[in-house]
C-alpha positions as CSV (number, residue, x, y, z in Angstrom):
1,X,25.0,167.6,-3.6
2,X,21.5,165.9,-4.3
3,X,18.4,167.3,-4.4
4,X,15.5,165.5,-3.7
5,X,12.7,166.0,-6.1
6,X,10.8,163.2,-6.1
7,X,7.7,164.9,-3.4
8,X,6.7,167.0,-6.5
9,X,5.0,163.4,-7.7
10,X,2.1,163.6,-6.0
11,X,0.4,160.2,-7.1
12,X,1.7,157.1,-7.5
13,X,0.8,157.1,-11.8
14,X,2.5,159.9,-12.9
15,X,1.9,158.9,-16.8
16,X,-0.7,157.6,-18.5
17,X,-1.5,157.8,-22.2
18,X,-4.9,156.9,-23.5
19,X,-4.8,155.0,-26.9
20,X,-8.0,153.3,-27.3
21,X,-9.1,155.7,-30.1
22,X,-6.7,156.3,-32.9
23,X,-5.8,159.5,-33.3
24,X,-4.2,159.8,-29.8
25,X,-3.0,162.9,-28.7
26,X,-0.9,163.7,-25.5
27,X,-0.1,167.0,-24.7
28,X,2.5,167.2,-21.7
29,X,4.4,169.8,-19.9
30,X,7.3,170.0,-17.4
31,X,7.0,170.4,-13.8
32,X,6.2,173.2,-13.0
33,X,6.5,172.9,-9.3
34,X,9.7,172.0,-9.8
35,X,10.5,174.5,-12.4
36,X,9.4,177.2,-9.3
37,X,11.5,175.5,-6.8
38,X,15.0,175.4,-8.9
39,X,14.7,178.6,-10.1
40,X,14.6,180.0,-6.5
41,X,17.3,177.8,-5.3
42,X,19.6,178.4,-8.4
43,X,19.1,182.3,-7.0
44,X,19.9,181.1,-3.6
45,X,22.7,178.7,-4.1
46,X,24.2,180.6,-7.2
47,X,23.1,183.8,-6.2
48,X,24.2,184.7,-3.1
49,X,27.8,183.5,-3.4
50,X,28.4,185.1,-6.7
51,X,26.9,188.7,-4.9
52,X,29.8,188.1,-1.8
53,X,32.7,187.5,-4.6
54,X,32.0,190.5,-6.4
55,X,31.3,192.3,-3.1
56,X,35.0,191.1,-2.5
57,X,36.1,192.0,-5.6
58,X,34.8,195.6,-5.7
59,X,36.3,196.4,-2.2
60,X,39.7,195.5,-3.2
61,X,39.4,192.3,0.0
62,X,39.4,189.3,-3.2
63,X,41.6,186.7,-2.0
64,X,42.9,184.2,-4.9
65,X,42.0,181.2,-2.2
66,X,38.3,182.0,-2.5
67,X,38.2,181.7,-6.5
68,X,36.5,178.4,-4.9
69,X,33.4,180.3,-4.3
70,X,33.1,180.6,-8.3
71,X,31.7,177.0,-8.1
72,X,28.3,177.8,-6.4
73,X,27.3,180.3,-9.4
74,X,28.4,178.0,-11.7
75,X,26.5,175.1,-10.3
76,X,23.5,177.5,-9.9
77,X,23.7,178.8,-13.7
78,X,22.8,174.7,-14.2
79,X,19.9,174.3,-12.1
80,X,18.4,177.5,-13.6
81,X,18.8,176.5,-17.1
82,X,17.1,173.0,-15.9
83,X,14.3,174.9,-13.6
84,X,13.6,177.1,-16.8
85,X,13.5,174.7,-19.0
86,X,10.9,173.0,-16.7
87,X,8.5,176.3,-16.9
88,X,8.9,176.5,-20.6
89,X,8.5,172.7,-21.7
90,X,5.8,171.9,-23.8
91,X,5.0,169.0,-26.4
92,X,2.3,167.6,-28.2
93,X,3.0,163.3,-29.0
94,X,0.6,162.1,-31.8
95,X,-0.2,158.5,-32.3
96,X,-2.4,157.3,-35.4
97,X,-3.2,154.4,-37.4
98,X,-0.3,155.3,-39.7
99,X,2.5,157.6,-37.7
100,X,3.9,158.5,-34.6
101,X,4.6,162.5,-34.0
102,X,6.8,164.4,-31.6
103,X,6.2,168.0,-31.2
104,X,8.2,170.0,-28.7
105,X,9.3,173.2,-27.5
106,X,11.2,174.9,-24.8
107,X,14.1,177.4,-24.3
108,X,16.4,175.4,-25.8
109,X,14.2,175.8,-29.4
110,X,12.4,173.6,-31.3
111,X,12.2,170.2,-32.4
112,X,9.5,168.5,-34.6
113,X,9.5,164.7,-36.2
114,X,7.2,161.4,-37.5
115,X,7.9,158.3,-37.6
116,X,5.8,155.1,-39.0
117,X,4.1,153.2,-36.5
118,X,5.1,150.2,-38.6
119,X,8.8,150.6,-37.6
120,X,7.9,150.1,-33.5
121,X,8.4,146.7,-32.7
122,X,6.1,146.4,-29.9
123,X,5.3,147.6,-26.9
124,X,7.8,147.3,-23.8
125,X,7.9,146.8,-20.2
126,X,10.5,147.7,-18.2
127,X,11.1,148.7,-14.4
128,X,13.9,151.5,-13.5
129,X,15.5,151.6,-9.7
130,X,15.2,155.2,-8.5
131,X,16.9,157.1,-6.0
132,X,14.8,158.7,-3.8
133,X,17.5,161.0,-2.0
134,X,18.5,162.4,1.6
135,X,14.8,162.4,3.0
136,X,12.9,159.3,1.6
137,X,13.8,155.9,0.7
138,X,14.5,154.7,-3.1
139,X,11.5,153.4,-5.6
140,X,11.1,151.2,-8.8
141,X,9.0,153.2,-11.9
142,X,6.8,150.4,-14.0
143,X,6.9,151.6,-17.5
144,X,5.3,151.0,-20.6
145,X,6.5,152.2,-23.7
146,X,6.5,152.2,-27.4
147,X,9.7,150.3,-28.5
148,X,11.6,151.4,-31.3
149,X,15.9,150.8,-31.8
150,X,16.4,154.3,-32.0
151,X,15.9,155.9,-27.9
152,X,14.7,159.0,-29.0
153,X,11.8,158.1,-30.8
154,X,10.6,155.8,-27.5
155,X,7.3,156.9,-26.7
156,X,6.5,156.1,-23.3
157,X,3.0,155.3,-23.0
158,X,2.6,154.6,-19.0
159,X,4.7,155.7,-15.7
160,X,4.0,154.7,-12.0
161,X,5.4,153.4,-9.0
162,X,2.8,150.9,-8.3
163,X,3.3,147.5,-9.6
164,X,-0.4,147.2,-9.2
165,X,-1.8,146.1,-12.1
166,X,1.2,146.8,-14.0
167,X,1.2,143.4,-16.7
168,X,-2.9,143.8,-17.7
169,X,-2.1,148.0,-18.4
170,X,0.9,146.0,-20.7
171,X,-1.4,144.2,-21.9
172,X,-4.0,146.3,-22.8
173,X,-1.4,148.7,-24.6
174,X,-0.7,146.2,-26.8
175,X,-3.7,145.1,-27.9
176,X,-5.0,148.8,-28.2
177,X,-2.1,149.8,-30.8
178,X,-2.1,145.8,-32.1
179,X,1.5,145.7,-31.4
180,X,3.2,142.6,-30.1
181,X,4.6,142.5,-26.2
182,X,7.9,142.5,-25.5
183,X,9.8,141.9,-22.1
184,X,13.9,142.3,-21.6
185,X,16.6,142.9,-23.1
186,X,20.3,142.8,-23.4
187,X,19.7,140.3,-26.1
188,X,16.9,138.5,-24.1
189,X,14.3,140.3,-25.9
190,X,11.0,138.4,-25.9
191,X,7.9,139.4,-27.9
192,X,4.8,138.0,-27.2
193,X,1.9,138.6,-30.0
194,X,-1.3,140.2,-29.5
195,X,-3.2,137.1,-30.1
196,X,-1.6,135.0,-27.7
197,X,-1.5,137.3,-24.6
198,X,-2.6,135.6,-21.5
199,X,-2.0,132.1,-23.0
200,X,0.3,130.0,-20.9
201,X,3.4,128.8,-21.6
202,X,1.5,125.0,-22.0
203,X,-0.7,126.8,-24.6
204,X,1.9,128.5,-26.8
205,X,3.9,124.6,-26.8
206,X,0.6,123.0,-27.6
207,X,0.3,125.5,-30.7
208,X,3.3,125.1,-31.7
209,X,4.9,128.6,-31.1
210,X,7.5,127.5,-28.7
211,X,10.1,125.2,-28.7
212,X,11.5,123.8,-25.6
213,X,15.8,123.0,-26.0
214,X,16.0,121.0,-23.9
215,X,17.3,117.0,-23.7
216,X,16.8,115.3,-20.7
217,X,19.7,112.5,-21.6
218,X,22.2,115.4,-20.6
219,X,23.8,115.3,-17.6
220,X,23.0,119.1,-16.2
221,X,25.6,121.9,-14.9
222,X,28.4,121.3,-12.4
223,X,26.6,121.8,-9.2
224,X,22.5,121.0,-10.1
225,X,21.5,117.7,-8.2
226,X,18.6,116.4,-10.2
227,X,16.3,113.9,-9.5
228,X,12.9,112.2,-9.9
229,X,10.5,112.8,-6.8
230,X,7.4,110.9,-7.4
231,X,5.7,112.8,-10.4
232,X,7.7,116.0,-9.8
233,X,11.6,116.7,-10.8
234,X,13.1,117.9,-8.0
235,X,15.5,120.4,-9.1
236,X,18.9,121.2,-6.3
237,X,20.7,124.2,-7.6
238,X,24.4,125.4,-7.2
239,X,25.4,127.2,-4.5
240,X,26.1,131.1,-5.7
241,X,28.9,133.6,-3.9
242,X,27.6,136.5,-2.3
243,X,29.0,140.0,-3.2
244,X,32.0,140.0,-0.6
245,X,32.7,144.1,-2.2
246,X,28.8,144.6,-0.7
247,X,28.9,142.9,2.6
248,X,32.6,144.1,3.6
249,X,31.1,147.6,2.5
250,X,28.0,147.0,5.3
251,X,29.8,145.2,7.8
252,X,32.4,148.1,7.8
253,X,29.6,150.6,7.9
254,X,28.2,148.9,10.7
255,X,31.6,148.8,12.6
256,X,31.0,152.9,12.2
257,X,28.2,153.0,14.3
258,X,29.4,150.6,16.5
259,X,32.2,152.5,17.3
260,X,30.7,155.6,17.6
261,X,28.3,154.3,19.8
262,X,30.4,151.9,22.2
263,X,33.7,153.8,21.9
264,X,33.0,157.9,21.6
265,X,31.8,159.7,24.9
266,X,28.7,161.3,25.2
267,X,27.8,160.0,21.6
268,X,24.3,158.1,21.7
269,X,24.6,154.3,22.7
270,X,21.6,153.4,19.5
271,X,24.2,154.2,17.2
272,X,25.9,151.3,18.7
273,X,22.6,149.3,18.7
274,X,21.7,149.8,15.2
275,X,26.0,148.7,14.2
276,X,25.3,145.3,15.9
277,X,21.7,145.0,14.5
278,X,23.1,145.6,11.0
279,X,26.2,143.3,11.2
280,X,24.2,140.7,12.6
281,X,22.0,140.8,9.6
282,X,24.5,140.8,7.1
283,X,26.3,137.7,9.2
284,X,23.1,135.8,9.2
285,X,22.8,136.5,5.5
286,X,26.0,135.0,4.5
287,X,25.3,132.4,7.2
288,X,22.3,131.3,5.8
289,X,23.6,131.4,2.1
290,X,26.5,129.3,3.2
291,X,24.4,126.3,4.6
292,X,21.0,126.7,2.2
293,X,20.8,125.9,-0.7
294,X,17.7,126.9,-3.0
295,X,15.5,123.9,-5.0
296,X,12.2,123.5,-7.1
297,X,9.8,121.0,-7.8
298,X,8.7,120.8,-10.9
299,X,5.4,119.1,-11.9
300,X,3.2,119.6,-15.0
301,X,0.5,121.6,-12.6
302,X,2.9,122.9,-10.0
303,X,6.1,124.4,-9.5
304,X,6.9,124.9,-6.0
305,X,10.4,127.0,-4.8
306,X,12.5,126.4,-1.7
307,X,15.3,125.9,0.4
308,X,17.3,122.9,1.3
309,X,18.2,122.9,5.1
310,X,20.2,120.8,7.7
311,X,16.7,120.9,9.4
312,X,14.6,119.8,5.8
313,X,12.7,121.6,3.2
314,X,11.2,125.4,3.9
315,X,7.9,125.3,3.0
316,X,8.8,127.3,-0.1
317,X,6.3,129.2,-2.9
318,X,4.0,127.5,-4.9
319,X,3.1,128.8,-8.3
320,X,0.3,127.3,-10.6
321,X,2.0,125.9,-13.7
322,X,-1.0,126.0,-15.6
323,X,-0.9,129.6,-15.4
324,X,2.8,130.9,-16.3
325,X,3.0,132.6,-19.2
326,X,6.5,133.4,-19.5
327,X,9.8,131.6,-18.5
328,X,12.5,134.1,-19.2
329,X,16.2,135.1,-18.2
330,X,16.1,139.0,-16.8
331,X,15.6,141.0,-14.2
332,X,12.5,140.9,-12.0
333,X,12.9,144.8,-10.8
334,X,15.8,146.5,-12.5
335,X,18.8,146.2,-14.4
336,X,20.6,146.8,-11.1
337,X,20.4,143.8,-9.9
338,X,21.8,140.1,-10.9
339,X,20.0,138.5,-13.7
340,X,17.8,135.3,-12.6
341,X,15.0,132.9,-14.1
342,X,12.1,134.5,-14.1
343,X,9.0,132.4,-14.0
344,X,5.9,135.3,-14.5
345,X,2.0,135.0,-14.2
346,X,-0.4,137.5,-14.8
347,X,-0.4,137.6,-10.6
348,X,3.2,137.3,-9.6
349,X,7.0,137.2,-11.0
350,X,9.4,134.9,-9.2
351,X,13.0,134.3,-9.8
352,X,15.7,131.7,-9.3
353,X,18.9,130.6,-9.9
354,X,20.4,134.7,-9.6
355,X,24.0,135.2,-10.0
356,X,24.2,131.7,-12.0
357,X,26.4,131.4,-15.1
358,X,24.3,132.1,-18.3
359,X,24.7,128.7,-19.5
360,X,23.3,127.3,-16.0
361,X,20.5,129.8,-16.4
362,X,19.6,128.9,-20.0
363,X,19.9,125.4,-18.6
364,X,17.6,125.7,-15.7
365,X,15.1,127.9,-17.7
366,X,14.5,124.8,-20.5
367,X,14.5,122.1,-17.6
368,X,11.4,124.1,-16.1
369,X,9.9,124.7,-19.7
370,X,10.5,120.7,-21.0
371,X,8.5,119.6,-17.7
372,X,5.5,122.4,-17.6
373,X,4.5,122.1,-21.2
374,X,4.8,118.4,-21.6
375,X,1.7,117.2,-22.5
């Protein structure tokens, strides 16, 4: 069973903590529409089974085989406790020049504790892949939050599912609490200090705070075909393998409604319609994968990404060189999908090179970075 909950968001920003004047103080609650809506289900779905059993019971008709019927009230003492716990959730978050302070309260009791603001690292962006349920399609959050190694202290400072905007509010965090940015993880943490936010990539190598590894002597990775193309580098990569578990998982689900549309009486023929419309997609997917493969050219102003054809070059995206500030391995959306090279602006986030080894990607990442900041 899922519920669906996420219509009790009404607009796209569902957090947003204001720190531009130290002491801040957030005072937040649970949902309380929510809170409504699970207690009455939990009565319905708990409730009403749990009345027929003892019904059962009392008039000497209880059947061991129905003991099953025990699971709804079970089930339904959950959601309560969680609906409940929605209508009686209250906490206070404190943020000054010195400490950070949690404050909270609910049925389940009270908890209370401060931390230094000197032991948060920075401030974090992060994206998280959401489920969206039965009745409405799946989302990304864009979060911003005060980092600190221990998850329960994280404060999160910003919540919405509009991208709009999302690396200036970063940004601005950062500069408001004069914390240092940092961007992803699994031992690809980068931090980013206050002062040199929005300097490029060319301006931190000019200043000295980075250092490109890279030696262009080196032959690259198995698979990159490299070469000079006027004043650009023009950068082949290696083919990557397609998830074969995800595309035999489609192509079977399409064979479903094939079937059921083609080969079942009286069932509707656009079940069929929409089977051959979905394996033809996943077959041109592999097709194209199998006979493409994707390339860059790099020049100190430009970077420009593409495919390699039997017919020529697409036409590709071009990205100002002058203005990347970051050249990172991660994710661009969530942690559920392959890792890539990201190559971000304050406008856009592209990324190549997914599914490659990580010494390919570390490779690739210092190729782009030698050639951009060369001065």
């Amino acid at each position: 069973m899922r519920i669906d909950l996420s219509g009790f968001t009404a607009s796209a920003v569902s957090l947003k903590m204001d720190v531009s004047a130290l002491p801040a103080v957030h005072q937040g609650s649970g949902s309380r529409g929510m809170g409504v809506f699970l207690v009455i289900f939990a009565l319905i779905w708990g409730g009403v089974p749990g009345l027929i059993l003892i019904n059962m019971i009392s008039s000497g008709e209880y059947d061991p085989a129905m003991l099953f019927i025990m699971l709804f009230p079970v089930i339904g003492i959950g959601i309560l406790f969680y609906g409940v716990y929605n209508l009686t959730f209250r906490e206070t978050i404190r943020i000054d020049a010195t400490n950070v302070t949690r404050e909270s309260q609910s049925i389940f009791g009270y908890k209370y504790w401060t931390e230094p603001l000197q032991r948060y690292p920075g401030i974090l962006q992060r994206t998280e892949r959401r489920s969206g349920g039965k009745n409405s399609s799946s989302y990304t959050l864009h979060i911003v939050e005060l980092y600190h190694e221990d998850k329960k202290k994280r404060i999160k400072l910003y919540e919405s599912r509009s991208p709009n905007g999302f690396r200036q509010i970063w940004e601005d965090y950062s500069r408001q609490l004069n914390k240092p940015a940092l961007e992803g993880g699994k031992g690809n943490m980068v931090a980013r200090a206050v002062d040199d936010l929005d300097k490029s990539v060319r301006d931190l190598a000019l200043e000295g705070k980075l250092e490109v590894d890279f030696d262009p002597r080196k032959p690259p990775p198995a698979g990159f075909d490299l070469r000079v193309d006027g004043d650009q580098l023009r950068v082949t990569l290696p083919k990557t393998k397609s998830s074969l578990i995800g595309s035999l998982f489609i192509m079977a689900f399409a064979g479903v409604f094939i079937f059921i549309g083609f080969g079942i009486d009286d069932a509707p023929v656009m079940f069929g319609i929409i089977g051959l419309l979905l394996l033809l997609l996943i077959l041109g997917g592999l097709a194209w994968s199998g006979i493409t493969r994707q390339a860059l050219h790099i020049g100190r102003d430009r970077v420009r990404i593409f495919h390699e054809t039997p017919w020529g070059d697409t036409d590709g995206k071009n990205m100002d060189a002058r203005q990347i500030e970051t050249v990172r391995i991660g994710y661009e959306r969530s942690s559920n999908e392959r890792e890539g090279v990201l190559l971000v602006t304050d406008q856009a986030t592209k990324k190549i090179g997914e599914g490659l080894p990580p010494e390919a990607q570390n490779w690739l990442k210092n190729c782009i970075l030698a050639v951009i900041t060369k001065g």
